[in-house]
C-alpha positions in Angstrom: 51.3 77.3 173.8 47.2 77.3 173.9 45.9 78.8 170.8 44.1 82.1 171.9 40.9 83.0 172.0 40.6 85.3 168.9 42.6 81.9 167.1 39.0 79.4 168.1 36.8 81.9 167.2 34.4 80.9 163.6 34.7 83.5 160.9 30.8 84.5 161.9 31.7 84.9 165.4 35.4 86.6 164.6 33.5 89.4 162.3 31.0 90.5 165.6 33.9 90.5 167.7 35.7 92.9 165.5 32.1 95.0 165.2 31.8 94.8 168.6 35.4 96.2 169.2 34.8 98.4 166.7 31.9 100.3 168.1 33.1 102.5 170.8 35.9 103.1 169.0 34.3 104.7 166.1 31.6 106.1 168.7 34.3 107.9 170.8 36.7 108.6 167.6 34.0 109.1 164.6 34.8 107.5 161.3 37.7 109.9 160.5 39.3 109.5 163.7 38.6 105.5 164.3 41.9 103.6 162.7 41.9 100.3 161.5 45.0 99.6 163.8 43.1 100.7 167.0 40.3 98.7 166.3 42.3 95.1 164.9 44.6 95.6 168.5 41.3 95.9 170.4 39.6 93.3 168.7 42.6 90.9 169.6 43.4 90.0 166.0 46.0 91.7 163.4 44.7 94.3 160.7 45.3 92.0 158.0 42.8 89.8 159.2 40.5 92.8 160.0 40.7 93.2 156.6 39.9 89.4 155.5 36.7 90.2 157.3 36.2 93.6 156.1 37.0 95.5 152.9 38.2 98.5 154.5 37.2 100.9 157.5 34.3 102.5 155.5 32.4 99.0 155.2 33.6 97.9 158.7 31.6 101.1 159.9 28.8 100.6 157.5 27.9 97.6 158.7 28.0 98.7 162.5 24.5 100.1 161.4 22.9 96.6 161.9 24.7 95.2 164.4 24.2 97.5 167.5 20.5 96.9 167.8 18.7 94.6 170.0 15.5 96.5 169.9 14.6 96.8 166.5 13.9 92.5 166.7 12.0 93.4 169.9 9.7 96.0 168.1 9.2 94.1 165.1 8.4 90.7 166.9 5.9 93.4 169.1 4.3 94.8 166.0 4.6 93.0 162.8 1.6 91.0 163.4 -0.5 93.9 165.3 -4.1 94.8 163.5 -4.0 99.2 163.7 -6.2 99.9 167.0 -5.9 102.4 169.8 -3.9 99.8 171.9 -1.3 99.3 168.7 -0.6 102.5 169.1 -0.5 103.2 172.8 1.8 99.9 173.0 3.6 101.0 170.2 4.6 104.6 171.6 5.4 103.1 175.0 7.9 100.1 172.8 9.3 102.7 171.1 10.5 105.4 174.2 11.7 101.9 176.1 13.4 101.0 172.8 15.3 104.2 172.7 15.2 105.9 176.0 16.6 103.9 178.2 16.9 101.2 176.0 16.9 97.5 175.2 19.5 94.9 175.3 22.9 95.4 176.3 23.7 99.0 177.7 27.0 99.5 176.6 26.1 98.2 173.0 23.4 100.9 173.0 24.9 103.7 174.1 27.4 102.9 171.6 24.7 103.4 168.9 23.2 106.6 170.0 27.0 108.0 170.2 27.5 106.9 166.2 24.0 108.1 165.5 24.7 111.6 166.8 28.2 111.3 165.7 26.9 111.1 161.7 24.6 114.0 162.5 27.6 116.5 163.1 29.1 115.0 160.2 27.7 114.0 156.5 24.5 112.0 158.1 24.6 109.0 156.0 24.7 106.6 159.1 22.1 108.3 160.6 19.9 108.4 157.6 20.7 104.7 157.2 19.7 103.8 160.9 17.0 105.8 160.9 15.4 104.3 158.0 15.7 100.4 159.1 15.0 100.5 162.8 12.6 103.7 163.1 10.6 104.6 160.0 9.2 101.1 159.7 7.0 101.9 162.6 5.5 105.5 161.2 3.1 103.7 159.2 2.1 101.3 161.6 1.6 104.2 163.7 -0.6 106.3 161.3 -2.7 103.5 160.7 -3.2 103.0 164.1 -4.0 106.7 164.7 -6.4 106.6 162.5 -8.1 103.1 163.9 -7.8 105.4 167.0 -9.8 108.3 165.6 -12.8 105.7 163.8 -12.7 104.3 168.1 -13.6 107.8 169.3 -10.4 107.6 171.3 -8.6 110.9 169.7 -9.8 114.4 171.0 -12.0 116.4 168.5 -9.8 118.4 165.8 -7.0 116.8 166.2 -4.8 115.8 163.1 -1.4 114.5 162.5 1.0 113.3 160.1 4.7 112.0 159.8 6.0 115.0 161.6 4.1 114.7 164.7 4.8 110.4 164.7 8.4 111.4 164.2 8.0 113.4 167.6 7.9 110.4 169.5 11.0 108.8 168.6 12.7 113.0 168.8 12.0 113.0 172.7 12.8 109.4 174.0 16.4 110.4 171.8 17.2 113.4 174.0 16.3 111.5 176.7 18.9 109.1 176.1 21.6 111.4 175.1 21.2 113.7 178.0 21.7 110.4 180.5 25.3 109.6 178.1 27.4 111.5 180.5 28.3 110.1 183.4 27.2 113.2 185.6 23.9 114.0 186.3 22.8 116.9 183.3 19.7 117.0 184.1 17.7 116.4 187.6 14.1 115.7 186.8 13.2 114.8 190.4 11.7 111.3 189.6 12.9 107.4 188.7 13.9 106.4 185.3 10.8 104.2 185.6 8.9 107.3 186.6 10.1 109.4 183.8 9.7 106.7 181.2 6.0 106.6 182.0 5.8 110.3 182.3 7.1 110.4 178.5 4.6 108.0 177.5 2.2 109.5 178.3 2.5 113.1 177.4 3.3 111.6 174.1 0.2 109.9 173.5 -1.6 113.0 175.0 0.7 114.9 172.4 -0.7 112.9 169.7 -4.5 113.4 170.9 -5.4 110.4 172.6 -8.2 111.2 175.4 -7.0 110.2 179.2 -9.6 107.7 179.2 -7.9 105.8 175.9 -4.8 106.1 177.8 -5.3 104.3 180.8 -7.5 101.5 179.5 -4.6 100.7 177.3 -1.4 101.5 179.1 -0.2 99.4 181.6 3.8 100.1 182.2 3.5 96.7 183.9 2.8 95.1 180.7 5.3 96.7 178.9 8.3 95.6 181.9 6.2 92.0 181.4 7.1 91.6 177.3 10.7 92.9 177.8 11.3 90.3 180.8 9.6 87.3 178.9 11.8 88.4 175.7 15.2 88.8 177.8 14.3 85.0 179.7 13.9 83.4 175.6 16.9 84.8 174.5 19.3 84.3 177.5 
């Protein structure tokens, strides 16, 4: 009998597949309702090796934190090296709504996420807080620095000032974006394409943060944007 597939699987590869079996369970289920059982059958390997690979449920789900995300690489790789500068921040809005709402990477995967993300906020929040603090609040700074670039350009309307709050704003739409479009029915009908909507967000965002018009179409090109997630998806695949 031909060993099975869990069986030729490394002990690397063996631990994703059980975090990857792991995450709709605990998405749909929470962490109180998620067994170790449910998780080990659909993972295609017993508990007792679930729990070679993993201490118990509470580290299994603890680690899910870094393991559903696709787009925090794509964000850093955008803007670890960018100087601060209107277009920093213009590209940097527009990374961050794609990032979120409707996403990077593998669909399912991300959906997952946002489902564990909103899951922790009905409950005690620590997986939230944890998420948040890795793949979002690394790009507040580059953002304030790059509002401020913005502001020494001339490119931000007079009066206007902002702080973590406002930055914080940006990531707080694109989210209920995303979790409206979880169901599979239609919540809301806003009359336009995803693509359309996407740019729509964009932009009211960057006007919400005080950019002129003028700053905003010199520097955002939702072509561009669609050009660095394709040449990203072609390296990887």
């Amino acid at each position: 009998m031909p060993a099975s597939r869990s069986s030729r699987l490394s002990a690397t590869d063996r631990r994703q597949a059980i975090l990857s079996a792991a995450a709709p369970i605990f998405a749909r289920l929470g962490r109180e309702g998620a067994t170790t059982k449910e998780i080990a059958r659909a993972a295609g390997v017993s508990e007792a090796l679930l729990y070679r690979h993993f201490a118990s449920k509470d580290a299994l789900y603890a680690e899910l934190e870094t393991h559903c995300v696709a787009a925090n690489a794509v964000g850093s790789r955008i803007l670890a090296e960018a100087m601060p500068s209107t277009e920093t921040l213009v590209t940097g809005v527009a990374v961050l709504v794609q990032a979120v709402f409707p996403g990077i990477g593998d669909r399912q995967s991300h959906e997952d996420t946002k489902r564990l993300v909103t899951a922790s906020l009905l409950g005690d929040g620590q997986f939230a807080k944890a998420f948040l603090d890795r793949h979002v609040k690394p790009w507040i700074g580059v953002f304030e620095r790059s509002f401020r670039a913005a502001q020494d350009a001339g490119d931000v309307e007079a009066g206007i000032h902002i702080g973590h709050a406002e930055i914080w704003f940006v990531h707080h739409l694109a989210n209920t974006l995303h979790l409206i479009s979880l169901p599979d029915i239609t919540v809301v009908e806003y009359g336009i394409t995803r693509d359309k909507l996407v740019e729509n967000t964009v932009r009211f965002l960057l006007r919400g943060l005080g950019l002129r018009n003028a700053a905003i179409d010199r520097d955002y090109d939702p072509k561009k944007i669609k050009a660095i997630f394709a040449s990203m998806d072609q390296e990887t695949s």
